[in-house]
GUROFI-635345 format. One record per residue (C-alpha): z negated, y negated, x; residue number from 0; residue in three letters. Coordinates in pm, 1 decimal, always signed. Each point is the difference from the previous one (the first is absolute). Layout:
<recs>
REC          z          y          x   num   residu
REC          Z          Y          X   NUM      ALA
...
</recs>
This chain:
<recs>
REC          z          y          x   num   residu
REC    -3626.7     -377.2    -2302.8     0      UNK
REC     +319.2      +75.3     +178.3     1      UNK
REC     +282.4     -193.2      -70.9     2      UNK
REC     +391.6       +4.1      +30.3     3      UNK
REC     +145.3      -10.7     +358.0     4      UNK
REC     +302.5     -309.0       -1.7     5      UNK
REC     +181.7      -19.6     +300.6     6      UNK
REC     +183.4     -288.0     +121.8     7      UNK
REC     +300.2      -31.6     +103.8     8      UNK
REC     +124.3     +184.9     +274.4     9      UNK
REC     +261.6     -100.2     +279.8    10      UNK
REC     +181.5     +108.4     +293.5    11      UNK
REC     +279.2      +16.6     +190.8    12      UNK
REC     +248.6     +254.0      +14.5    13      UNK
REC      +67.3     +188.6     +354.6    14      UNK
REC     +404.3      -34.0       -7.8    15      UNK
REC      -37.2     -331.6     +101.4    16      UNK
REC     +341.5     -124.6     -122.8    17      UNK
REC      -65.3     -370.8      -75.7    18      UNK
REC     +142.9      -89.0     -361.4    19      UNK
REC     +354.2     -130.5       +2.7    20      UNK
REC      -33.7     -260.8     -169.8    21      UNK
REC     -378.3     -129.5      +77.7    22      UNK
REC      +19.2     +167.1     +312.6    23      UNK
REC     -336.4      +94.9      -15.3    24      UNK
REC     -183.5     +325.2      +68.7    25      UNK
REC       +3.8     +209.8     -363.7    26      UNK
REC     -383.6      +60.4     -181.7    27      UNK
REC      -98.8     +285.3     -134.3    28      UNK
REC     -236.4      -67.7     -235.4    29      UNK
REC     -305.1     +154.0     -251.2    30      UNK
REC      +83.0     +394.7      -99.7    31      UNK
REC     +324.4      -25.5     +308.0    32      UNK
REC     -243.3      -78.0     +206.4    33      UNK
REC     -274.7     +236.2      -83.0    34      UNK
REC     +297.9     +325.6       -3.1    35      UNK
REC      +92.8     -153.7     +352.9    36      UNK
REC     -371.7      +33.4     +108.9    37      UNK
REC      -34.6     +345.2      -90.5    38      UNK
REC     +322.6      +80.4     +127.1    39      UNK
REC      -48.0     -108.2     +325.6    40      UNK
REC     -378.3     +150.7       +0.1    41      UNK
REC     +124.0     +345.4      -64.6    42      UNK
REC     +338.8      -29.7     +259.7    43      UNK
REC     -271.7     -141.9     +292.9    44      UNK
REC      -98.0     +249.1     +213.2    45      UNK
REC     -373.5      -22.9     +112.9    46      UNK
REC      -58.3     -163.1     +352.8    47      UNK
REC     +313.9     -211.4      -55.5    48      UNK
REC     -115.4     -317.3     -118.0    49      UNK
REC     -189.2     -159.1     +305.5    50      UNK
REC     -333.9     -153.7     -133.0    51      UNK
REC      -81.0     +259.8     -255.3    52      UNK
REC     +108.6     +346.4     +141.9    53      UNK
REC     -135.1     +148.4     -303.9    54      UNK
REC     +264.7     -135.9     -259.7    55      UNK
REC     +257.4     +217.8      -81.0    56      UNK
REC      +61.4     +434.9     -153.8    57      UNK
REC     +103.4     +280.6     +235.6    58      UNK
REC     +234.6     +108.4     -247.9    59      UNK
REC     +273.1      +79.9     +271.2    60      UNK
REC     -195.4     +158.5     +173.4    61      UNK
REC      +18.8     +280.9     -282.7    62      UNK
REC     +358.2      +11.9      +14.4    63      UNK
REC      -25.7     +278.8     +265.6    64      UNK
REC     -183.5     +185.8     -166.8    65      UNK
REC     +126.6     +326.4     -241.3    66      UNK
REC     +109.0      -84.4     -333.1    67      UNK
REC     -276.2     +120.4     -248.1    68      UNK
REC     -215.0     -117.2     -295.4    69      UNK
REC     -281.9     -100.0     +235.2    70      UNK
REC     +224.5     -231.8     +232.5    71      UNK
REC      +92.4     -205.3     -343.3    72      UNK
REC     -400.9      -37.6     -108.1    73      UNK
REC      -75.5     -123.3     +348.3    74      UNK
REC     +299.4     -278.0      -24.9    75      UNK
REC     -114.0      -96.1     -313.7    76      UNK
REC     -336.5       +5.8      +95.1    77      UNK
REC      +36.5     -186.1     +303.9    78      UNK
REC     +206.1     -277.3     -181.1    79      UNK
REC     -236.4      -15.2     -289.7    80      UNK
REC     -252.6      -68.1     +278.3    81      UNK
REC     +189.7     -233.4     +161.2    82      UNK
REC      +94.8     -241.8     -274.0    83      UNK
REC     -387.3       +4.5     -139.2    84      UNK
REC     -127.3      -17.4     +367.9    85      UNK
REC     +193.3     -346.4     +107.8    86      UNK
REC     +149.6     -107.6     -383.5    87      UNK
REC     -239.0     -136.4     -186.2    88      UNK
REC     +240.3     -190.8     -256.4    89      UNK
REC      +97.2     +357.4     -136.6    90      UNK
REC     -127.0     +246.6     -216.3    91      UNK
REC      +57.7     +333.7     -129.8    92      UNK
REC     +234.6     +122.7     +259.3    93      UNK
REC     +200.4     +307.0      -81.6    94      UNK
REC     +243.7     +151.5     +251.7    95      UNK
REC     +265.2     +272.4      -85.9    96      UNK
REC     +170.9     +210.6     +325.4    97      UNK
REC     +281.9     +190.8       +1.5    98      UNK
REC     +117.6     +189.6     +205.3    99      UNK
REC     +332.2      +61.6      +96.1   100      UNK
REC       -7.6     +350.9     +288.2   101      UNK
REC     +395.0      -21.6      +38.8   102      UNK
REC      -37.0     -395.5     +170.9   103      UNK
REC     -324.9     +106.7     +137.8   104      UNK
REC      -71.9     -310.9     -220.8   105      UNK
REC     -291.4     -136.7     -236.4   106      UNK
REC      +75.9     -229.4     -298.8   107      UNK
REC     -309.9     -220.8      -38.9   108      UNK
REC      -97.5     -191.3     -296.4   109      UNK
REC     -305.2     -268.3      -10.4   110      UNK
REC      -56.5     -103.7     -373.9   111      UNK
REC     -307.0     -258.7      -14.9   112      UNK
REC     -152.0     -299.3     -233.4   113      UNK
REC      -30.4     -301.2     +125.7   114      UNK
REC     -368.9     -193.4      -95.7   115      UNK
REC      -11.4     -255.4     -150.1   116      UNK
REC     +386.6      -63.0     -105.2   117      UNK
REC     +110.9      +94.9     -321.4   118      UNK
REC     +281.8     +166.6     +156.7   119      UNK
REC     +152.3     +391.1      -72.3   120      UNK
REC     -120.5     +213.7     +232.0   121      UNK
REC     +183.6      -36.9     +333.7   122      UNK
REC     +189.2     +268.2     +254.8   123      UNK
REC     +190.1      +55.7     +294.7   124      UNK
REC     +206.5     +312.7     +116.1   125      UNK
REC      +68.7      +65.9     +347.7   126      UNK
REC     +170.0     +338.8     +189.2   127      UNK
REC     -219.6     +185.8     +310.8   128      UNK
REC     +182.8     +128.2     +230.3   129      UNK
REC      -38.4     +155.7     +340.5   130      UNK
REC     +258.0     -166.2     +283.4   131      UNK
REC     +126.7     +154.2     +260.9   132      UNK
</recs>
């Protein structure tokens, strides 16, 4: 019989680095912050970049040279969907909207997921792809 998934709580610490005025110490993210932070930093990591596990990471930029079309939005999504299930096991039933904007040679990206075992709304992130010069 399969039960319920309850997570615990979640912490870490947030990559500004600006100690707290007051406490002067380093800020926290914590639970669902922390979890959006996660994914968000899984999806902007390009594979090969993290030293001890080359594998982390989507190739989402690497699309960005790539014509604007209907199949170069299904492979972002698709490679971020694979992504955040790959290395993200705190998240479920990941959704990911792209638009794209041809006049900034730009994509709008939006990650909606649920985290497990929180009894928290379901969760996003938006971010802009861009190509630099």
């Amino acid at each position: 019989m399969a039960g319920t998934r309850v997570s615990r709580g979640f912490k870490d610490i947030s990559f500004s680095f600006s100690p707290h005025p007051i406490t002067k110490d380093l800020p926290v993210l914590t639970n669902e912050r922390a979890i959006v932070r996660s994914v968000r930093n899984l999806v902007e990591t390009i594979p090969t970049e993290r030293f001890f596990n080359p594998l982390i990471g989507s190739s989402v930029r690497a699309s960005l040279f790539e014509n604007m079309s209907p199949t170069l939005v299904a492979v972002i999504e698709d490679q971020i969907i694979q992504t955040v299930t790959n290395f993200e096991p705190r998240v479920d039933n990941i959704h990911v909207n792209v638009d794209g904007r041809p006049e900034r040679n730009a994509l709008n990206v939006t990650v909606f997921f649920d985290v497990v075992g929180l009894s928290v709304p379901t969760q996003s992130f938006n971010f802009l792809l861009e190509s630099t010069r």
